[in-house]
N, C-alpha and C positions, 0 to 999 in steps of 0.2 A: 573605516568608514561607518559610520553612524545608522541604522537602517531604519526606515520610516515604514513602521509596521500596516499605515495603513496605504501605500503605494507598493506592495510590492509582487502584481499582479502584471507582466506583461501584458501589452495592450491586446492580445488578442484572445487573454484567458477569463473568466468569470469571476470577479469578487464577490464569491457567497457559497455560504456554505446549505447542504441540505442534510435536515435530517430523517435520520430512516422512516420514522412514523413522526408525522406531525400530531404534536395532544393538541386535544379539542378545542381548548382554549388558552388564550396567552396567560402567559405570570399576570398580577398585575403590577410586577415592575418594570414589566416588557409595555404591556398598555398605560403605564399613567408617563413614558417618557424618558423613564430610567432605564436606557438601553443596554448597561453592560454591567457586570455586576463590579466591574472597573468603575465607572462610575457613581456605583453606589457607593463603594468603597471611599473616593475622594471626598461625597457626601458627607461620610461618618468622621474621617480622619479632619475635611474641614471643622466640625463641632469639637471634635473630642482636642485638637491643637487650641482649640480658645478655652477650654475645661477651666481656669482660674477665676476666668472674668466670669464664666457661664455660673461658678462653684456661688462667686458675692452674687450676683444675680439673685439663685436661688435663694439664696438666703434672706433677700427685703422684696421679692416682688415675686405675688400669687402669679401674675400673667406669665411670668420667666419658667416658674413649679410648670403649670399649666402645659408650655410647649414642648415643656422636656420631657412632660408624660407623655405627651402625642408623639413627638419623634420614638419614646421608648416603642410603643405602641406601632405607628408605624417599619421600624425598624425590624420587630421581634415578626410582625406580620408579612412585610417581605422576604424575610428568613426563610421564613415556611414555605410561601409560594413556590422561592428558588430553589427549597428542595427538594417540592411536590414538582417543580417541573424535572429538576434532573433524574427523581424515582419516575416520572414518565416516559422520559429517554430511555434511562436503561430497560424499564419493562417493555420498550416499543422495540430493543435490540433482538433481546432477549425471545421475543415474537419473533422478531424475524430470522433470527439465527435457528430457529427450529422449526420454520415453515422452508427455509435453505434447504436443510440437513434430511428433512422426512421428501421433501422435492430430486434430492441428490437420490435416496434410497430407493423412491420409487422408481423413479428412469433407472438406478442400476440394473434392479428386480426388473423391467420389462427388457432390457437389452439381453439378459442373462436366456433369457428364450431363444435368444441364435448366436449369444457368444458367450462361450464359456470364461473367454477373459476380459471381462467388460468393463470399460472405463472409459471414463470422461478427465474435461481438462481439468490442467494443474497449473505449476507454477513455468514453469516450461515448455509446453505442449498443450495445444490448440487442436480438440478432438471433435469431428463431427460424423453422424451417420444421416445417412440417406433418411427417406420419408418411412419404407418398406424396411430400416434399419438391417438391412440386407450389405448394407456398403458402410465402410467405415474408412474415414479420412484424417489421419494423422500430421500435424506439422508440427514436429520434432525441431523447435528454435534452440535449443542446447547443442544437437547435434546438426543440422541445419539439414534433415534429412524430412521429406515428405513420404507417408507410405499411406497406398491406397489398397486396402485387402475386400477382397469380394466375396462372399460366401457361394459354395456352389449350387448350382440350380437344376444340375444332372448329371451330361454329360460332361466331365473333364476336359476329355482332347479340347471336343469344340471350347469349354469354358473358357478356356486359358487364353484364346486369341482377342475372344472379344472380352473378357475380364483388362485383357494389357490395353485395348481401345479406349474402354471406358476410365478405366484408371487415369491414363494421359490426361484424358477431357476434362476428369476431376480434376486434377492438377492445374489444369491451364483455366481454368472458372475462379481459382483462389485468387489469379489476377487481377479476377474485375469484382472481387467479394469484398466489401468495405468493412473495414473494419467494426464501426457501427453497427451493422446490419448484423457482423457476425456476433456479437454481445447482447442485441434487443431479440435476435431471435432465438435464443441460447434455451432449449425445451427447461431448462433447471428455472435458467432467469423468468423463465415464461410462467412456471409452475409457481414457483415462490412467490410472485406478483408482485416483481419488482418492475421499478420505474424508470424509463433510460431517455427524460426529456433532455438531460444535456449531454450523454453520450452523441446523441440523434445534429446537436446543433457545434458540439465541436469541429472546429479547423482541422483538428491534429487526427481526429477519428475521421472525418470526411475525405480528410485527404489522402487518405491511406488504406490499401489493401491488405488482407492477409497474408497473403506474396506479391512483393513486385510483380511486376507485369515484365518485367526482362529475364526474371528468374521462371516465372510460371509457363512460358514457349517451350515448354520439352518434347521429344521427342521421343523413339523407340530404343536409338541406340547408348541414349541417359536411362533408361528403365533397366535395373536388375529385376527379375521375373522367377520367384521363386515359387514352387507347387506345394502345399502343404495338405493334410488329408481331407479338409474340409473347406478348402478357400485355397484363390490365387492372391499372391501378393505382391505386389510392385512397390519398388523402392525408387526413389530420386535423388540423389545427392546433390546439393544445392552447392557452386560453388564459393570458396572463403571472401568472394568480395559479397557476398550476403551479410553474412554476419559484421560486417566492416560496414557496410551502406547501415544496419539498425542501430548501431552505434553511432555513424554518424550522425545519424537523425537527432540523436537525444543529446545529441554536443552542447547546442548551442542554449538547450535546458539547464544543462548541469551545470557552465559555464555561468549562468545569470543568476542561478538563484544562492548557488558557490559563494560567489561574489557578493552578492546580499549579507551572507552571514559569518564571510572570513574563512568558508572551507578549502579545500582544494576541491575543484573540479575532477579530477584524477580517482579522488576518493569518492564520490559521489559518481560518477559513471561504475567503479569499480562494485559498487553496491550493489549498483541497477543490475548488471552482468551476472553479480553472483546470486542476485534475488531472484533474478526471473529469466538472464539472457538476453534481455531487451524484448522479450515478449510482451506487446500492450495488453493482451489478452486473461495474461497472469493472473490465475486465483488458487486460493490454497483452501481447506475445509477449517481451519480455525475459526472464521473464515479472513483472509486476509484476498487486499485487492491489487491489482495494476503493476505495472513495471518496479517500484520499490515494496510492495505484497505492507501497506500499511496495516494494521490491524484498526478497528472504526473504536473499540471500546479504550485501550489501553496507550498506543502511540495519538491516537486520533484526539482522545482529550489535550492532551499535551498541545498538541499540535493548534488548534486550536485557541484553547487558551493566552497561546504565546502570542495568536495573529488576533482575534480579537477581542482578547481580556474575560472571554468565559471560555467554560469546557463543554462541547458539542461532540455530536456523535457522526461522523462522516461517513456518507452512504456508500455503496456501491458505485452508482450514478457519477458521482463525485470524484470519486478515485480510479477508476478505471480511466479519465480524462489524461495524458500522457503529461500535461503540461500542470495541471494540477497535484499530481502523482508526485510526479519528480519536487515541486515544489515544497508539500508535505514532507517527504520523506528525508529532503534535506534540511527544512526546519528542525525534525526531530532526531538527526543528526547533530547537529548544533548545541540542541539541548542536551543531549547524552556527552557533549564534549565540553560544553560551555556553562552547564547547572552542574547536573549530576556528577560531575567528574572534576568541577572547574579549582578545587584545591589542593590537586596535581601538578606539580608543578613545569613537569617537564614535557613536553608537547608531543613528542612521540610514546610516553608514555599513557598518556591519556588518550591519543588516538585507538592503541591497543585495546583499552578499557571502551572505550567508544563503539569499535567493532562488532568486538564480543557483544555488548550489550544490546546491540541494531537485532541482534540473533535471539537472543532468549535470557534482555533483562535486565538492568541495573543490580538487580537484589542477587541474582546468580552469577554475575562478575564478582559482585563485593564476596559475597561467599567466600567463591572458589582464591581471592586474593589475601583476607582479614580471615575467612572462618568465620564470617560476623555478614549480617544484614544491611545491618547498620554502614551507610554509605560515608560516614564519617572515620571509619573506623579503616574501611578501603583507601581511601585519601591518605590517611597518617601511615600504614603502612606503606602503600603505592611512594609516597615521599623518599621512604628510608631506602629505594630499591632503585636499580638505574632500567632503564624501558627492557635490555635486552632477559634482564630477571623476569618485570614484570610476562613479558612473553612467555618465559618459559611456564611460571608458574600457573600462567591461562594454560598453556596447554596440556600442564602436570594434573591440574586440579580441574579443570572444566566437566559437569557431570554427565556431557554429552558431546560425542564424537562427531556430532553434528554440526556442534557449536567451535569446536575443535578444527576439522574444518573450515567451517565457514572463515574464520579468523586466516588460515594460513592464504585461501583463494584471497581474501579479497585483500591483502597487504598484496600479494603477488600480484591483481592485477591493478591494483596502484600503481606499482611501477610502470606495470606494462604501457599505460593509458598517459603515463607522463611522457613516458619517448614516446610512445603514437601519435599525440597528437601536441606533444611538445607541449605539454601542461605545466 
């Protein structure tokens, strides 16, 4: 099936992208109408395909000299513009990757005042403390465990009863905690001075809590209650139709936009899982964002470019959006299987290469398969080899255990996700 890059936005999701800092002023190939640099392209390719007739032209009429200095002129001057706006892009990232990163430092440095292990979210776990940073509230979506630890305030004995009161109350508040709310008021997101107009107006964020609301009813006799020398801790064990119910959520994502670009749906849930666990929440300090952890500068161009014929830099905002997220991240799925890889010939062989690369790369796949950069050079070897080699030799050569990893999880829950939901 043929995909029409500009439909393929289910009707309940946003066609449009935002960028981190908007520059001051537009190209002027953005303001005189020349909306994509796809279009400017057809522009140049329509002259240059007539070059013979344009060639005698030149040759007996000043008027003809005349227009083809102005297009040169033109042309060489929207160059520039388009690349004074993309050095604005990157330098607006660049801003804001480091207004992130000194935001992330200072909140660490004030927590470090009452806990000597202090830590904020990640790719998997969704961390929040209290006002008085006295309370810290953990949801553990990899292990599907909530823990809610209290620092103590005197006396122990007493502590520990109403430490397990409070804990509960935490717990069952994550029910009615939007998911929205819990990303716009994120003290990092707050600090950095990021912007969450369309986290704020998503379907998929509004409609959803931190925890269900059927998981967050706990009780005392669901609380393991452990004393440690400075703080009570309480643990919740969430039971396995949790982790089942946030997969299912993102089915009917992985299934449509799959379908868009000829993947399996199986492979694309298997992603989300090994990226994040189905955490909406998900961020990583590269910084990467949302349930497939895109990165804005690297997968984001790509992504972009392919949807609308230039290269942007996608926000926070933007990708934290669950139904946006998943879309991205299987577009640039596609592309790792479908560009970069596509003179491979055998389809589970390049799914391999596909994997790995979601993880850390085009250029450190081809590496680790050719010894070479060079993505041409991975392709002609990758050819001379049957998929189960190729395997091997990702896992022989891959420079990182990580990546290593990553590769074995997510072929495994490929599988899994095909009998699961009969994919």
């Amino acid at each position: 099936m043929k995909l029409n890059k500009q439909k393929i936005y289910p009707a309940t999701s946003k066609p449009m992208l935002k960028v981190m800092c908007k520059p001051a002023r537009k190209p002027a190939w953005k303001r005189a109408g020349v909306v994509t640099m796809a279009a400017y392209s057809f522009l140049v390719s329509g002259v240059l395909a007539s070059g013979a007739v344009v060639a005698s032209q030149l040759a007996t009429s000043p008027v003809a000299v005349a227009q083809a200095q102005d297009f040169a002129e033109f042309k060489k001057r929207n160059q520039q513009q388009f690349s004074q706006f993309k050095q604005d892009q990157e330098k607006a990232f660049a801003e804001f990757v480091a207004r992130w990163q000194q935001a992330e430092a200072n909140y660490i440095q004030q927590l470090r005042e009452h806990w000597s292990d202090a830590k904020v979210s990640s790719k998997t776990q969704w961390v929040k403390y209290s006002d008085d940073q006295r309370q810290r509230t953990t949801v553990d979506y990899e292990t599907d465990t909530v823990t809610v630890e209290i620092l103590d305030a005197g006396n122990a004995a007493a502590d520990t009863e109403n430490a397990v009161n409070e804990a509960l109350r935490q717990v069952r508040e994550l029910g009615s905690t939007k998911l929205s709310t819990a990303i716009s008021q994120d003290p990092i997101h707050i600090s950095a001075g990021m912007n969450f107009n369309n986290v704020r107006s998503s379907s998929h964020m509004q409609g959803q809590s931190v925890l269900p609301a059927q998981y967050a009813q706990v009780n005392k006799q669901q609380a393991q209650v452990e004393r440690r020398a400075d703080r009570t801790v309480v643990k919740v064990k969430l039971p396995p139709a949790a982790g089942n119910d946030r997969a299912s959520r993102m089915l009917p994502l992985a299934k449509a936009y799959a379908a868009q670009v000829g993947l399996s749906p199986a492979l694309v849930m298997a992603i989300i899982h090994t990226e994040s666990s189905f955490n909406p929440l998900a961020r990583s300090p590269i910084p990467a964002f949302g349930l497939m952890q895109i990165v804005p500068t690297s997968a984001g161009r790509d992504i972009t470019e392919y949807m609308h014929g230039e290269q942007q830099l996608l926000s926070a905002d933007y990708l934290y959006d669950p139904d946006q997220n998943v879309q991205a991240g299987t577009i640039y799925l596609h592309l790792l299987n479908n560009r970069y890889f596509k003179d491979v010939r055998d389809p589970e062989s390049r799914l391999y290469l596909a994997i790995a690369a979601y993880n850390t790369g085009p250029g450190n796949v081809s590496k680790a398969i050719a010894n070479s950069n060079k993505l041409a050079d991975a392709n002609r070897v990758a050819n001379r080899m049957s998929a189960q080699q190729i395997y091997d030799r990702l896992m022989a050569n891959l420079p990182a255990t990580e990546t290593k990893n990553y590769l074995r999880k997510v072929t495994s829950r490929q599988k899994h996700y095909q009998e699961e939901f009969n994919l």
